[in-house]
N, C-alpha and C positions, 0 to 999 in steps of 0.2 A: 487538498491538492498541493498548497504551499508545502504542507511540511515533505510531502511525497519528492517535492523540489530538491527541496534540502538534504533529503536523508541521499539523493542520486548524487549530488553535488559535492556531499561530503565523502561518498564512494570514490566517486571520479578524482578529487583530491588526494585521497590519501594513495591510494591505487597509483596515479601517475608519480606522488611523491617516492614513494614504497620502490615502482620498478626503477628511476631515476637512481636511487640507490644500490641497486643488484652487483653493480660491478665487481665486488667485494666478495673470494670467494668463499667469506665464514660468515656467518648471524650472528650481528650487535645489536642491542639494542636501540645503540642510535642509529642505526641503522632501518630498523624495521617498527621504530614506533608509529611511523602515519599507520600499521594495523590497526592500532586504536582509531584511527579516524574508521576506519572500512568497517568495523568491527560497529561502530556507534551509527554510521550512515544503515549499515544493513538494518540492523535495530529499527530505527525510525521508521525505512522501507517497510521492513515486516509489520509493526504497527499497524502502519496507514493502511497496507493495503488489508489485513484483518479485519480493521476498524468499518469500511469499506463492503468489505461482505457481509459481517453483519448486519450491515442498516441495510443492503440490500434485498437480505433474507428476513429480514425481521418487516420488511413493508411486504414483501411476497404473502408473507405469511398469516397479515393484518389482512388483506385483499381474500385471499381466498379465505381466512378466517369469516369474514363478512359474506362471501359468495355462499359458505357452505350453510351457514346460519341464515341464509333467507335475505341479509341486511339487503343486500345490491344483486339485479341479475346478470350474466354471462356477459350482455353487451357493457354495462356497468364495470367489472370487469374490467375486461378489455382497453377499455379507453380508461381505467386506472393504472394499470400497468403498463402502457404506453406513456404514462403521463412521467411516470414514475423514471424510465426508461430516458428520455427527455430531459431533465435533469441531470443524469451524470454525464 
């Protein structure tokens, strides 16, 4: 969740720097480097939140992996996926 912080923070930064800039009616470079911040915050965004559905899917898939194999039953189950839920 920290980096999820970061990668927003470094959006909101460069973003407010970038339109702060606009006055100007041609594209410089120094003009329009905070991109690279937005460009790096989005990044990190997209990460996290990837990173995020995997483990989400990949515990979904443990749970009913076990449900379908007999390991645990329905109500078993249930009150894993809830637990799971709980956590984020």
């Amino acid at each position: 969740m920290r980096k999820l912080r970061w990668g927003i923070a470094i959006v909101a930064l460069g973003l407010w720097i970038w339109l702060s800039a606009l006055g100007v009616p041609y594209i410089t470079f120094s003009k329009n480097w905070p991109l690279l911040l937005v460009a790096l915050g989005i990044h990190i965004i997209v990460r996290r939140v990837r990173k995020i559905a995997r483990k989400r899917r990949r515990s979904a898939r443990v749970i009913i992996s076990d449900l379908e194999g007999g390991r645990i039953d329905a109500e078993e189950a249930i009150v894993e996926i809830k637990k799971e839920e709980r956590k984020r």
